[in-house]
MARTOR-902290 format. One record per residue (C-alpha): residue number from 1; x, y, z; residue in three letters. Coordinates in steps of 0.2 Angstrom, whole numbers, plus 5000, padded with zeros to 4 digits. Layout:
REM MARTOR-902290
+-----+------+------+------+-----+
!   n !    u !    v !    w ! res !
+-----+------+------+------+-----+
! NUM !    X !    Y !    Z ! ALA !
...
+-----+------+------+------+-----+
//
This chain:
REM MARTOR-902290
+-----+------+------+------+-----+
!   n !    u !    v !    w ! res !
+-----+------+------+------+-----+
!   1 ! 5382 ! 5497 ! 5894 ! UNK !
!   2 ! 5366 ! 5507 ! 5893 ! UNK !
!   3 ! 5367 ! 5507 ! 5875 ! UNK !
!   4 ! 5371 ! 5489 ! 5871 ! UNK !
!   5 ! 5354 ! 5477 ! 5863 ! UNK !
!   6 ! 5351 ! 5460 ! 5870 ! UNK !
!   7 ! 5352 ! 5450 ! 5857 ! UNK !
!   8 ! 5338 ! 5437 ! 5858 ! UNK !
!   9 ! 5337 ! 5429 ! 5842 ! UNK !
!  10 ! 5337 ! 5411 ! 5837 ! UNK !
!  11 ! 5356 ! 5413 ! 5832 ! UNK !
!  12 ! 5368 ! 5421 ! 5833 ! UNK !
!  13 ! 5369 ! 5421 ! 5851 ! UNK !
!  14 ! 5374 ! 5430 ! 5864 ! UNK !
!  15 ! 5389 ! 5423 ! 5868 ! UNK !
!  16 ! 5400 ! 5423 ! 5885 ! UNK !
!  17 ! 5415 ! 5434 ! 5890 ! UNK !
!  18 ! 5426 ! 5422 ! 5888 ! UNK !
!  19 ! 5422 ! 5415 ! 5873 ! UNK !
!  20 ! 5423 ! 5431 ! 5866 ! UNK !
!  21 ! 5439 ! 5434 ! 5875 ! UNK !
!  22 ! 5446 ! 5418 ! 5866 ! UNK !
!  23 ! 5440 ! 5424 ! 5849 ! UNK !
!  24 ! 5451 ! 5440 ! 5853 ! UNK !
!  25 ! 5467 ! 5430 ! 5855 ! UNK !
!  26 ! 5481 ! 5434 ! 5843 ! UNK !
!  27 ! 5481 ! 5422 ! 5830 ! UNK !
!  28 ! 5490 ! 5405 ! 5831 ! UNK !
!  29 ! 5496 ! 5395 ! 5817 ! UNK !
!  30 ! 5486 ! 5379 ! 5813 ! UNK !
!  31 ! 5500 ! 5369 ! 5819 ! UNK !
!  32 ! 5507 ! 5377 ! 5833 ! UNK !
!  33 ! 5508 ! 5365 ! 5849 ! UNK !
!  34 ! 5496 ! 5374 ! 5858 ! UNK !
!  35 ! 5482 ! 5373 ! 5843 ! UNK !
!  36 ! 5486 ! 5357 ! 5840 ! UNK !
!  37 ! 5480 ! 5354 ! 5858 ! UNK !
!  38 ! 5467 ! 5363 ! 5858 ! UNK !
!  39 ! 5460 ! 5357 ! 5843 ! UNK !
!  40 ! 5461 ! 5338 ! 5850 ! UNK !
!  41 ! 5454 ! 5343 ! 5866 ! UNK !
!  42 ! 5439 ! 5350 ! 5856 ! UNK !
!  43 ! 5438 ! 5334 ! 5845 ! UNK !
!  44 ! 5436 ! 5324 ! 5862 ! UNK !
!  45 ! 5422 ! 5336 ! 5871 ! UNK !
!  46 ! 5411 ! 5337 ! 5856 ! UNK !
!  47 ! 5410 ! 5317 ! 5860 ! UNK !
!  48 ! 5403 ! 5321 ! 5878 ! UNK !
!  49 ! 5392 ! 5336 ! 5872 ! UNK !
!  50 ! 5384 ! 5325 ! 5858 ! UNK !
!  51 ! 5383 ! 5308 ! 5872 ! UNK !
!  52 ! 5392 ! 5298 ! 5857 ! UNK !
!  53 ! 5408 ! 5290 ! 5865 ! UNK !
!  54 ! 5410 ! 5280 ! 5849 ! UNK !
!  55 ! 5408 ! 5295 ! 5837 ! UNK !
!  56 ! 5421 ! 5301 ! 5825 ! UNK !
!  57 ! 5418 ! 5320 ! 5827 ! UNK !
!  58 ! 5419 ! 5334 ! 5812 ! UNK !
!  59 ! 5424 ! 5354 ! 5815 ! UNK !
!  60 ! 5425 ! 5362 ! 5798 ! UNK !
!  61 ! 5425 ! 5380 ! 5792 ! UNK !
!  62 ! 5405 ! 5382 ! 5787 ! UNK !
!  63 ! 5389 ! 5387 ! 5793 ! UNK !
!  64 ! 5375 ! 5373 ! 5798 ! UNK !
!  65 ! 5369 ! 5370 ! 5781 ! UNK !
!  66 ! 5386 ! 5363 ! 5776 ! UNK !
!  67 ! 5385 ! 5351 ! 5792 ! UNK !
!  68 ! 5368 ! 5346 ! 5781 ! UNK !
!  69 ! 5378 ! 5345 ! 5766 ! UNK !
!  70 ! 5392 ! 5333 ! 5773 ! UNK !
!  71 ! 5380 ! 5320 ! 5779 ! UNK !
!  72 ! 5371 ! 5319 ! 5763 ! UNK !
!  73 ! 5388 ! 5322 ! 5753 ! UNK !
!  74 ! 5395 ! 5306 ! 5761 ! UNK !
!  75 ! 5381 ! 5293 ! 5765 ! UNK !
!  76 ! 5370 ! 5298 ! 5749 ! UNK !
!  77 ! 5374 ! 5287 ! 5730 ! UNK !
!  78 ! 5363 ! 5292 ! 5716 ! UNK !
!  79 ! 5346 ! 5281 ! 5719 ! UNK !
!  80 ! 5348 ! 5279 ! 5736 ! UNK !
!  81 ! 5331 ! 5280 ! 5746 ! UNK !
!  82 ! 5329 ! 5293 ! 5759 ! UNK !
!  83 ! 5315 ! 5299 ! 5769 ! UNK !
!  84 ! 5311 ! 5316 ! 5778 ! UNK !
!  85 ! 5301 ! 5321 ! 5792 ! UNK !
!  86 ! 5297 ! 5339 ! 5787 ! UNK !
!  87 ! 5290 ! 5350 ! 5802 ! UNK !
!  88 ! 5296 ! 5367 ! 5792 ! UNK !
!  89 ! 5310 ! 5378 ! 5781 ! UNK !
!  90 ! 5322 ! 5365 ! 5786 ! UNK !
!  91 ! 5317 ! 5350 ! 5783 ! UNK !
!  92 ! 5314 ! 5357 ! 5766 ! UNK !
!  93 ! 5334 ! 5360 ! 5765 ! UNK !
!  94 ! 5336 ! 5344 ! 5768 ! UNK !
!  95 ! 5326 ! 5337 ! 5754 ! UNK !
!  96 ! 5334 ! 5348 ! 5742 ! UNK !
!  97 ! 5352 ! 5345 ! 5747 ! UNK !
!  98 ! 5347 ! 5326 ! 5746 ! UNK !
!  99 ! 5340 ! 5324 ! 5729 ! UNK !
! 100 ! 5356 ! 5337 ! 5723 ! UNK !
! 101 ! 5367 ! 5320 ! 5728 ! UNK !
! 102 ! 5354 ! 5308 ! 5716 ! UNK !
! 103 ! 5342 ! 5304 ! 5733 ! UNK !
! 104 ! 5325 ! 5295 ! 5730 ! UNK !
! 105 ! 5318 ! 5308 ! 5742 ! UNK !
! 106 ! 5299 ! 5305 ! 5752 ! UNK !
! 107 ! 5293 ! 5317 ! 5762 ! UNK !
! 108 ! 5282 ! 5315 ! 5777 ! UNK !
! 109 ! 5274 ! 5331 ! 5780 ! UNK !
! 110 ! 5267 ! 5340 ! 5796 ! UNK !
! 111 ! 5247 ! 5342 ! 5790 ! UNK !
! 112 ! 5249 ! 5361 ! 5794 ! UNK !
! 113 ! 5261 ! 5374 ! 5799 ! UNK !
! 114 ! 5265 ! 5369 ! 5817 ! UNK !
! 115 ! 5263 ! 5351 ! 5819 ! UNK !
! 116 ! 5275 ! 5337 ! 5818 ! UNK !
! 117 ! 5270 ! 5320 ! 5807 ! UNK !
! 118 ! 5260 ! 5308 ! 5816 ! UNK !
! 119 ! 5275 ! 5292 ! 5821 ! UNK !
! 120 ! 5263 ! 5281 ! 5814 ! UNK !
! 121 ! 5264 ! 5288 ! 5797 ! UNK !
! 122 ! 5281 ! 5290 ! 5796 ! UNK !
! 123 ! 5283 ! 5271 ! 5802 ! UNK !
! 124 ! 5269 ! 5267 ! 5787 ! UNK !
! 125 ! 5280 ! 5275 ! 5775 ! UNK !
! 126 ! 5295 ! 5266 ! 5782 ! UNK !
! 127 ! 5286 ! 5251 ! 5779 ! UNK !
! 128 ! 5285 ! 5255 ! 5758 ! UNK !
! 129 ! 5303 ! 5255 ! 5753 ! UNK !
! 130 ! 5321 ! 5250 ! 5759 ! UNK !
! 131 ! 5326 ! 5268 ! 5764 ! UNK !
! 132 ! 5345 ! 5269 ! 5766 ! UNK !
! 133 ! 5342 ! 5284 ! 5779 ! UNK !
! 134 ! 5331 ! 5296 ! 5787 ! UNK !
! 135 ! 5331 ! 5314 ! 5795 ! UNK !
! 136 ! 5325 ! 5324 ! 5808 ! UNK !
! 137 ! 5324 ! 5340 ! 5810 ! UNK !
! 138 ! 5326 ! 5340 ! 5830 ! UNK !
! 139 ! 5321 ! 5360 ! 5832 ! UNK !
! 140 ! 5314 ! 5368 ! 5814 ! UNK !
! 141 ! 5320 ! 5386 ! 5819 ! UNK !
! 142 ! 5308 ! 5394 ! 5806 ! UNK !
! 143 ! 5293 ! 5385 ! 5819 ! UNK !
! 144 ! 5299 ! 5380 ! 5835 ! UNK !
! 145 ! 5291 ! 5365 ! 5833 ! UNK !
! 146 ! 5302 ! 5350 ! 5843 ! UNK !
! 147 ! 5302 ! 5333 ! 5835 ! UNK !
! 148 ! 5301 ! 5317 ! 5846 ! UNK !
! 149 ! 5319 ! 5312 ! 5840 ! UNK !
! 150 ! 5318 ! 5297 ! 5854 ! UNK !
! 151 ! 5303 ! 5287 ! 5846 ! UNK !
! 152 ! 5308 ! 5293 ! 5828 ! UNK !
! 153 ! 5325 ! 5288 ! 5829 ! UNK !
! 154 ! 5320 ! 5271 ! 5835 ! UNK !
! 155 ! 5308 ! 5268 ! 5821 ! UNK !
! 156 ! 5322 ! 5272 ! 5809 ! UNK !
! 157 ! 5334 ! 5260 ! 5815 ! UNK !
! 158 ! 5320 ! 5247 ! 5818 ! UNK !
! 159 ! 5317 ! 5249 ! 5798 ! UNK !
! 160 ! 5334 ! 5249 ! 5792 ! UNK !
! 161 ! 5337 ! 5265 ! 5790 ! UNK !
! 162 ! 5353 ! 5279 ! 5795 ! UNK !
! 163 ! 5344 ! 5292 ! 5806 ! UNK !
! 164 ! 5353 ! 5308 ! 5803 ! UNK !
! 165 ! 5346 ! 5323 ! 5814 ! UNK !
! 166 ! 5348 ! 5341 ! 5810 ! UNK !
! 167 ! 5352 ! 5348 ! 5827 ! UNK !
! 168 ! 5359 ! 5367 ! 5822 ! UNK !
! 169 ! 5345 ! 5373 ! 5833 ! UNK !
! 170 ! 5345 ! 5360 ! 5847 ! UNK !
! 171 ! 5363 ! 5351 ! 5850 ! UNK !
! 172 ! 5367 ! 5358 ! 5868 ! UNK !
! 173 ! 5348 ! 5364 ! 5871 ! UNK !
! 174 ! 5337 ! 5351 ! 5869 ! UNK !
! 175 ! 5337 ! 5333 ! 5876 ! UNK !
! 176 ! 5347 ! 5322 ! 5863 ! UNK !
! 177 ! 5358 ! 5306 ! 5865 ! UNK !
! 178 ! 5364 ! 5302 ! 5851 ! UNK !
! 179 ! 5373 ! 5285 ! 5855 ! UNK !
! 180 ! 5361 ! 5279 ! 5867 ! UNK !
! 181 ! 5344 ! 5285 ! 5856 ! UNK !
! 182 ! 5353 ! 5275 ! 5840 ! UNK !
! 183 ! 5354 ! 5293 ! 5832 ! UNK !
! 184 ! 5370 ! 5289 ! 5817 ! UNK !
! 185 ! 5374 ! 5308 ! 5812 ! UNK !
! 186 ! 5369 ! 5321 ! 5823 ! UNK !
! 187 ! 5375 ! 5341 ! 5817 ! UNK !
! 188 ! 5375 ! 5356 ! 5823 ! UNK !
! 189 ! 5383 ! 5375 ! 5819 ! UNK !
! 190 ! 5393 ! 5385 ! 5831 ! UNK !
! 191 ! 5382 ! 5400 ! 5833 ! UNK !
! 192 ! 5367 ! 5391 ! 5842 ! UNK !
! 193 ! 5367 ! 5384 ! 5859 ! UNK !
! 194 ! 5385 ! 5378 ! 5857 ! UNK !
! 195 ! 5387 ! 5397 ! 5861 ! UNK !
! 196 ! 5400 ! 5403 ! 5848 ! UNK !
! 197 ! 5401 ! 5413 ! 5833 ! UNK !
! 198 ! 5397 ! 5408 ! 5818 ! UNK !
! 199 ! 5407 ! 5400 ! 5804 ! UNK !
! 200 ! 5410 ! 5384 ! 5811 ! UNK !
! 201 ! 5399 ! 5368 ! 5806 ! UNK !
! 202 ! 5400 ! 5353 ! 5820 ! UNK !
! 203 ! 5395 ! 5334 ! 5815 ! UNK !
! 204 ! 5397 ! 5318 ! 5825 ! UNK !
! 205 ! 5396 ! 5302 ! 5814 ! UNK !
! 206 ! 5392 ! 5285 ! 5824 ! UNK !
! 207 ! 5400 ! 5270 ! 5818 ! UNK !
! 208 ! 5385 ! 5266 ! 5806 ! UNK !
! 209 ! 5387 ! 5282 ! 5797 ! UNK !
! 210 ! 5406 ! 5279 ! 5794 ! UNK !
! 211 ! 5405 ! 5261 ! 5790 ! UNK !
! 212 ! 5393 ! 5266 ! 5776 ! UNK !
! 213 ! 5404 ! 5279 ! 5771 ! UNK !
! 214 ! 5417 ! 5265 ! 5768 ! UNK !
! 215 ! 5410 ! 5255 ! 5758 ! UNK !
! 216 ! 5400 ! 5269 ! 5746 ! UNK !
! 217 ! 5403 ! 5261 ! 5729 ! UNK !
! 218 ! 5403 ! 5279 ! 5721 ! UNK !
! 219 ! 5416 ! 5294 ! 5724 ! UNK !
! 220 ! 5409 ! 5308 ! 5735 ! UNK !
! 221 ! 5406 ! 5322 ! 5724 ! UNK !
! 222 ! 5409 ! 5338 ! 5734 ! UNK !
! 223 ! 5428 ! 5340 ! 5738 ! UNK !
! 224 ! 5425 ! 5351 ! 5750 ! UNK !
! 225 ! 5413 ! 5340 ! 5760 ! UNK !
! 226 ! 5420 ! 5324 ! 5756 ! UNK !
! 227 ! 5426 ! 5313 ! 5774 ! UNK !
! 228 ! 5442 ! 5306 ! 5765 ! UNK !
! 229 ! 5449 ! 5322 ! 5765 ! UNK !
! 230 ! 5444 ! 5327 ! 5784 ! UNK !
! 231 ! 5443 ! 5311 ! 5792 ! UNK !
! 232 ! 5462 ! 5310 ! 5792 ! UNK !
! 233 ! 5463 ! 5327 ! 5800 ! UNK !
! 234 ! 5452 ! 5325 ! 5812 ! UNK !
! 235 ! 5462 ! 5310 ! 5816 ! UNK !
! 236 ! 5478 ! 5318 ! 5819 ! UNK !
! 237 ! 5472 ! 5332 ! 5828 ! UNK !
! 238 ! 5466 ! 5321 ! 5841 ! UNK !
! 239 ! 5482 ! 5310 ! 5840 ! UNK !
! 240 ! 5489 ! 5328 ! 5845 ! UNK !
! 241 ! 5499 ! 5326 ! 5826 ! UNK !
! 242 ! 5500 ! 5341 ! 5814 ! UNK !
! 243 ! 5491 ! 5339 ! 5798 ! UNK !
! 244 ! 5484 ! 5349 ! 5784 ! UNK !
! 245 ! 5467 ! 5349 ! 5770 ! UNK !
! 246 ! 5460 ! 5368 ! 5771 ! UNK !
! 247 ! 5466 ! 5379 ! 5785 ! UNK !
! 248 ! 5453 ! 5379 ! 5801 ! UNK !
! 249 ! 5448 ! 5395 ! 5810 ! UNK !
! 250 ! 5458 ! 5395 ! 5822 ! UNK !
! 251 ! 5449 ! 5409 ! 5834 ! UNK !
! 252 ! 5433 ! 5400 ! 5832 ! UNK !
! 253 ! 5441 ! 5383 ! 5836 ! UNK !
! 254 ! 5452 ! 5391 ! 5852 ! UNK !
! 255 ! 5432 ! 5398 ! 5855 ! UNK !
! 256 ! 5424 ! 5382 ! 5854 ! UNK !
! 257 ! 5435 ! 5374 ! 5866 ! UNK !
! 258 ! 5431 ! 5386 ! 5879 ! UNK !
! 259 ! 5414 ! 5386 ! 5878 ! UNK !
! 260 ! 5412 ! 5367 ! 5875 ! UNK !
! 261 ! 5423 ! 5367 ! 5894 ! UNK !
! 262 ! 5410 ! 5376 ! 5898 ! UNK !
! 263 ! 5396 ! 5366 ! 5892 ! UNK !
! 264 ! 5403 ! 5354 ! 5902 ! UNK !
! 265 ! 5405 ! 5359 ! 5917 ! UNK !
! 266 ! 5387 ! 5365 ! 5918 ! UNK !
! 267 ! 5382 ! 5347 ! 5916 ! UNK !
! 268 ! 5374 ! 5339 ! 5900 ! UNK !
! 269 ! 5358 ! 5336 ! 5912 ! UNK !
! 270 ! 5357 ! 5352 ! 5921 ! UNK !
! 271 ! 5358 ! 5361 ! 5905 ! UNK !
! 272 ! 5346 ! 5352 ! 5896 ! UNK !
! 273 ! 5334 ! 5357 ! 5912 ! UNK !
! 274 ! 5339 ! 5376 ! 5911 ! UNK !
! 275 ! 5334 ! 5376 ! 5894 ! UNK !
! 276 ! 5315 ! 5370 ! 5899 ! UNK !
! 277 ! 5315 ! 5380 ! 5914 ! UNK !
! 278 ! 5318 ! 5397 ! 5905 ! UNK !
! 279 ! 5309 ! 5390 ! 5891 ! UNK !
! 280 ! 5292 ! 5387 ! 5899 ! UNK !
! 281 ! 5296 ! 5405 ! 5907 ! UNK !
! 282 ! 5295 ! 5414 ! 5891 ! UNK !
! 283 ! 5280 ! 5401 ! 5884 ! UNK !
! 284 ! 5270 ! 5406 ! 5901 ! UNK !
! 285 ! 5274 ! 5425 ! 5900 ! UNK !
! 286 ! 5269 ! 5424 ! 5880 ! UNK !
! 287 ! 5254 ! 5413 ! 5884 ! UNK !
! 288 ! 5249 ! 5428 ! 5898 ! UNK !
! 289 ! 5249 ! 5440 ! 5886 ! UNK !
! 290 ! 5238 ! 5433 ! 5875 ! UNK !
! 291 ! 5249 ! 5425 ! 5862 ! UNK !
! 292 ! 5243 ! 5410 ! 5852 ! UNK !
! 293 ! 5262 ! 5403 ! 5848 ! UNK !
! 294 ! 5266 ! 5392 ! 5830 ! UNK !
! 295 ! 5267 ! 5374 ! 5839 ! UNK !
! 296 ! 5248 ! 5370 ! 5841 ! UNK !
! 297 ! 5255 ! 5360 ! 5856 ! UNK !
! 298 ! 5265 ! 5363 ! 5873 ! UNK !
! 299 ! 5274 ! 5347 ! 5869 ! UNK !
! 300 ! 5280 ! 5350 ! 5853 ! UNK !
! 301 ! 5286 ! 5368 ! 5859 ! UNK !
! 302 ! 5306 ! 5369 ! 5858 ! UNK !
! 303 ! 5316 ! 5374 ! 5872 ! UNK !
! 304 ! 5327 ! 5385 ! 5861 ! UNK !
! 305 ! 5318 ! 5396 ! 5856 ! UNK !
! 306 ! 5296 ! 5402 ! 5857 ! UNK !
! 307 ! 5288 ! 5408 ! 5840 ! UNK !
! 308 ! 5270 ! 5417 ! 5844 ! UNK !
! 309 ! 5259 ! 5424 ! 5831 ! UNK !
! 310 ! 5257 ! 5443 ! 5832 ! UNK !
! 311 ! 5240 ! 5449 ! 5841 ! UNK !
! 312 ! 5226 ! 5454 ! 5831 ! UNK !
! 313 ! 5229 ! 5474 ! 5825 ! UNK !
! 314 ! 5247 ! 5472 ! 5827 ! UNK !
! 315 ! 5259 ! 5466 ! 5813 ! UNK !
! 316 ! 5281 ! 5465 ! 5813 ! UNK !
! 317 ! 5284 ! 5483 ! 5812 ! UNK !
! 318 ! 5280 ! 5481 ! 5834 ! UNK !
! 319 ! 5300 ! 5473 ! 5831 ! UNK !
! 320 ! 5305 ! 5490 ! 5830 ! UNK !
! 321 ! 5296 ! 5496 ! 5845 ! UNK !
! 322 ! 5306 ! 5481 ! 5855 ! UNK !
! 323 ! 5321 ! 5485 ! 5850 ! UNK !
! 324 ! 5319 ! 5501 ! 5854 ! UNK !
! 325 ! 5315 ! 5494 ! 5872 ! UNK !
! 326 ! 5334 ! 5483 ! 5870 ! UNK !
! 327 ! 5331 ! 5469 ! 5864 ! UNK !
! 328 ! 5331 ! 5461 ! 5846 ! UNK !
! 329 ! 5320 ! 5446 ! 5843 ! UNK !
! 330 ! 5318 ! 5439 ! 5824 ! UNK !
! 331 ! 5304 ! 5441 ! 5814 ! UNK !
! 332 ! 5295 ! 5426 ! 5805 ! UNK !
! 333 ! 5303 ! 5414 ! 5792 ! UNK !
! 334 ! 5293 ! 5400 ! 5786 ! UNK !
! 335 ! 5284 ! 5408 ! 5770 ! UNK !
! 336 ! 5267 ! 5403 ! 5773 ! UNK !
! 337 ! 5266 ! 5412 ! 5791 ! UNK !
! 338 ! 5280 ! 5424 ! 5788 ! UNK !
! 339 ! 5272 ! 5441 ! 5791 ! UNK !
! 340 ! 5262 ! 5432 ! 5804 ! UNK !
! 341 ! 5274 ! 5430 ! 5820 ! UNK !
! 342 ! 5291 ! 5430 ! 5825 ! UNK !
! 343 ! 5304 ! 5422 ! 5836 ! UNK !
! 344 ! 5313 ! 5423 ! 5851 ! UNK !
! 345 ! 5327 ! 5413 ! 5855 ! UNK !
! 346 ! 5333 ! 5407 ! 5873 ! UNK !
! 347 ! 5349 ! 5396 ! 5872 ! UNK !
! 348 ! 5366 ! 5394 ! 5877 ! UNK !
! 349 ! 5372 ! 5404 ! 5890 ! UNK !
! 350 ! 5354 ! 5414 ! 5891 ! UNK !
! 351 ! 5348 ! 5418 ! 5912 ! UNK !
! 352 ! 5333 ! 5423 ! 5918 ! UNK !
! 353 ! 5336 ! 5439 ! 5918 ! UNK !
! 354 ! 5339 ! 5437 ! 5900 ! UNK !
! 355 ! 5321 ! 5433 ! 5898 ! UNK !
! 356 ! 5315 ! 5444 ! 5909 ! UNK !
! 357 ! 5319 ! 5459 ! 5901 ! UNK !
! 358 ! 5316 ! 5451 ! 5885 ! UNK !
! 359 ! 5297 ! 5449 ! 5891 ! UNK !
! 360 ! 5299 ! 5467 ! 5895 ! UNK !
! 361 ! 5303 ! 5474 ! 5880 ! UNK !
! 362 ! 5288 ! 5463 ! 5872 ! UNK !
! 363 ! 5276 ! 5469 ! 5884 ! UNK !
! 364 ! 5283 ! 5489 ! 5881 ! UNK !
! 365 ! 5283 ! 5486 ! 5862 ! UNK !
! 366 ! 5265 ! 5478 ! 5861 ! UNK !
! 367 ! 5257 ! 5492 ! 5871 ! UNK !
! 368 ! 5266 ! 5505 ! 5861 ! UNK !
! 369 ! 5258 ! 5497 ! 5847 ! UNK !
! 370 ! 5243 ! 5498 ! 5852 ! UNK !
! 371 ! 5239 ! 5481 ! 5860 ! UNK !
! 372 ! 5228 ! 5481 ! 5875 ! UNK !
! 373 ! 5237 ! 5474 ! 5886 ! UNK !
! 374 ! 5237 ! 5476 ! 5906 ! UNK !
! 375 ! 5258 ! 5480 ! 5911 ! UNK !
! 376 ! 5267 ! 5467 ! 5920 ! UNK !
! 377 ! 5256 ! 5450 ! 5914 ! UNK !
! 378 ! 5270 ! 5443 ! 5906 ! UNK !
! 379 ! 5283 ! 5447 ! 5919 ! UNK !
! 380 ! 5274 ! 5441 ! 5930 ! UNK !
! 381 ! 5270 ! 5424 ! 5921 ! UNK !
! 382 ! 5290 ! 5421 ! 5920 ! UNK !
! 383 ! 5294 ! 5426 ! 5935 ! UNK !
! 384 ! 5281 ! 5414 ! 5943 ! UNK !
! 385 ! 5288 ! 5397 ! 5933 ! UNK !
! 386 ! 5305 ! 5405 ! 5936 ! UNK !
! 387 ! 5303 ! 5404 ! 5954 ! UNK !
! 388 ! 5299 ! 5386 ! 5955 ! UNK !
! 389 ! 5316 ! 5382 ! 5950 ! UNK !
+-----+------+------+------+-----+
//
């Protein structure tokens, strides 16, 4: 449809066919056979998206922020230590949700807008205290700065501590293994690269993280977020069994299940390396342009999404101009830069012609703008790493 915006955000997405096909679908009851199946099957995929064969998965009505909510909710008692590497707006969240659950919370901060914490500060500050966990924010969407969750993760379990990774705006993206890479709770939302819409928050808890949660001396003090009521559904929806605590969206979920099947059979592998491909694509075409980007670094550039500044002379009323060209791209969120630069996202079930005309609508609003900027640079840049793959 000639009239119909690509939708190039950092989420929602845009989202397959058939996924939106399964949204679509008359509406089940919660404890019709058929849910009931898919409900488990979804339960037993979200263990081979997340790479945590021993995890005891979550799917509960809620954006991403709640998904933060229920790992703090359920591992945090009042005093505990917890420590956060803050690369932006996110990690920020984190903190606050923590210290609302009575968290001793220290913060190791990027030195500016852009970086990540050096590892061996973080490991320096691990060294102070007994911290009972830590978090990562794997891909801060308000910087597109990429934490090296590998050698953080390791450092965290080396001291002791639970290593919980906010992954809204990488699970199914970026590169993460949660079992292997000793990650205990890794989360995510439903309108990222998981590819569905939003309302859904999606958590794997490793054995660590639940055992903790089993022996917590204190109740846990949201209802909604608290494990012992959702563990046991969970449970019997795998089991195939109907059970009930707070009716689940039964669309979404029916959703999820298709586009976690197809997740699946795209391969965790070559979907983590279509993410880079078209994720160096649109770094090169921006990079060709002229575009300084918010991660100071190649390698701490996210493959979700690429967030450059705005040229000199131009400022965010250009986002007009490119969706005027069909596309829509987000504008800045972290406060210190917000005016500054914007974002464009590239996950899920984005192609390269995706980016392609994406890169031509930049290039079309920039030179409406007023930017001098030669036509084609950018397509050109993409369309140069795009053929290599």
């Amino acid at each position: 449809m000639k009239d119909r915006l690509l939708l190039m955000i950092p989420g929602p997405i845009e989202f397959t066919p058939e996924v939106m096909r399964a949204m679509g679908m008359p509406t089940t009851s919660h404890i019709a056979p058929n849910f009931i199946e898919v409900f488990g099957q979804v339960l037993e995929r979200l263990r081979e998206v997340f790479l945590c064969p021993d995890g005891q998965p979550f799917v509960v009505a809620g954006s991403g922020t709640l998904a933060m909510d229920m790992a703090a909710a359920n591992l945090v008692e009042p005093g505990d230590r917890a420590l956060v590497v803050n690369t932006g707006v996110f990690g920020d969240r984190f903190a606050a949700i923590l210290e609302r659950y009575g968290a001793e919370v220290t913060q190791v901060q990027a030195p500016v807008v852009g970086e990540v914490p050096a590892l061996e500060e973080v490991e320096a500050t691990l060294r102070t205290a007994d911290y009972k966990l830590m978090t990562i924010t794997h891909v801060d969407t308000s910087t597109g700065v990429a934490a090296d969750v590998k050698a953080l993760a390791e450092l965290g379990r080396r001291y002791g501590a639970l290593v919980v990774v906010d992954g809204v705006c990488a699970v199914a993206g970026e590169e993460m293994r949660q079992q292997e890479w000793g990650i205990d709770i890794a989360l995510t939302a439903s309108q990222k690269a998981i590819g569905v819409p939003p309302g859904l928050a999606l958590l794997v808890a490793g054995p660590r993280a639940m055992e903790t949660f089993r022996q917590r001396k204190t109740p846990v003090t949201n209802y909604y977020a608290d494990w012992s009521n959702w563990l046991p559904i969970m449970e019997a929806y795998e089991a195939r069994r109907v059970a009930y605590f707070g009716t689940p969206p039964v669309n979404l979920i029916w959703a999820l299940n298709v586009s976690l099947g197809q997740i699946l059979g795209e391969g965790m592998e070559t979907r983590f390396e279509r993410h880079r491909r078209l994720s160096q694509a649109m770094k090169a075409a921006v990079r060709a342009m002229g575009l300084e980007q918010v991660p100071r670094r190649p390698e701490i550039g996210a493959h979700t999404l690429t967030a450059p500044y705005f040229p000199e002379g131009i400022d965010r009323s250009v986002l007009a101009r490119i969706r005027a060209a069909g596309v829509i791209v987000a504008g800045g969120l972290h406060p210190a830069i917000k005016d500054r630069y914007f974002r464009i996202g590239h996950m899920g079930a984005v192609s390269p012609s995706d980016i392609l005309t994406t890169v031509g609508a930049i290039e079309r609003g920039l030179i409406e703008a007023g930017y001098d900027l030669k036509p084609g640079l950018g397509l050109t840049a993409a369309q140069a790493v795009l053929a290599e793959g």
